[in-house]
C-alpha positions as CSV (number, residue, x, y, z in Angstrom):
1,X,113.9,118.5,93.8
2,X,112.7,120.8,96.2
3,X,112.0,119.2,100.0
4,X,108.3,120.0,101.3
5,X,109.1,121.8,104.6
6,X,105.4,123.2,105.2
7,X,101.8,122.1,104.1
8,X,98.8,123.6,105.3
9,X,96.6,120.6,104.3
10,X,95.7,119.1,107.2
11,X,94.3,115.6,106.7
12,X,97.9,113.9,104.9
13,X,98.8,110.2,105.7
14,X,102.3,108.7,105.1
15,X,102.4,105.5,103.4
16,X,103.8,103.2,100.5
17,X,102.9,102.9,97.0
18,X,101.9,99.1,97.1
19,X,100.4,99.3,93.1
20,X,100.1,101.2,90.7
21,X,97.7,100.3,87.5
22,X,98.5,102.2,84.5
23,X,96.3,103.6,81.8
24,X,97.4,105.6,79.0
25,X,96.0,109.1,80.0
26,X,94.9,107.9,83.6
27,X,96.5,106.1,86.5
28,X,96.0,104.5,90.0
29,X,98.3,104.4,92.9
30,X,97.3,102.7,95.9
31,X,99.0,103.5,98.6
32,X,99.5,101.5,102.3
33,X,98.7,103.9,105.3
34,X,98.6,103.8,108.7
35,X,94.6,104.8,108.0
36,X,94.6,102.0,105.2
37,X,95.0,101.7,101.8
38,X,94.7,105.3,99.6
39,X,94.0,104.8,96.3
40,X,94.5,107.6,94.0
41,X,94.3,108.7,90.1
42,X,96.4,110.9,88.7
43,X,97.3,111.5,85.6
44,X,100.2,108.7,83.8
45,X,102.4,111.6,82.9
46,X,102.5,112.6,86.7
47,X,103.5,109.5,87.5
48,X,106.4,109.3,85.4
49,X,107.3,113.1,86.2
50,X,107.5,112.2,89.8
51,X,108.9,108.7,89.1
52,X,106.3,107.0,91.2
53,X,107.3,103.4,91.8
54,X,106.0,100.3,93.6
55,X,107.7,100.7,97.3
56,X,108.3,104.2,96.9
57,X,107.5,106.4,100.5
58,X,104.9,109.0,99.3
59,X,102.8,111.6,101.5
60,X,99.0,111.3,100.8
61,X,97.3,114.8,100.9
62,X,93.9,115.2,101.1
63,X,91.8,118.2,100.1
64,X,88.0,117.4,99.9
65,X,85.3,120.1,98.9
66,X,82.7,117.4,99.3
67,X,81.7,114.4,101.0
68,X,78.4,112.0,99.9
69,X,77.4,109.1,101.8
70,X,74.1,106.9,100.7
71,X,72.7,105.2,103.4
72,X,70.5,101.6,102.1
């Protein structure tokens, strides 16, 4: 496995995956951050390529071409 040494993304948060709910095409992985909890869904088969596990130290990257907020 190949160590990330650079990453232009510039809104990333370490943290630790604290659950992960599995589905059988789709997953989530929340993860504990500084910022809060990041939840995430990937795909299931990522997760097991990357051998994701509860208590495992991940980097969250984010890279958002949109934003909505509803005000009531």
């Amino acid at each position: 496995m190949t160590a990330i040494t650079a990453i232009n993304a510039r809104n990333q948060f370490k943290g630790t995956v604290k659950e992960i709910i599995r589905g059988p095409v789709l997953s989530e992985v929340d993860v504990e951050t500084a910022a809060g909890i990041v939840t995430s869904v990937i795909t299931t088969r990522s997760i097991d390529s990357l051998n994701i596990k509860v208590g495992d130290e991940l980097l969250t990257i984010f890279k958002a071409t949109e934003v909505m907020l509803a005000k009531f």
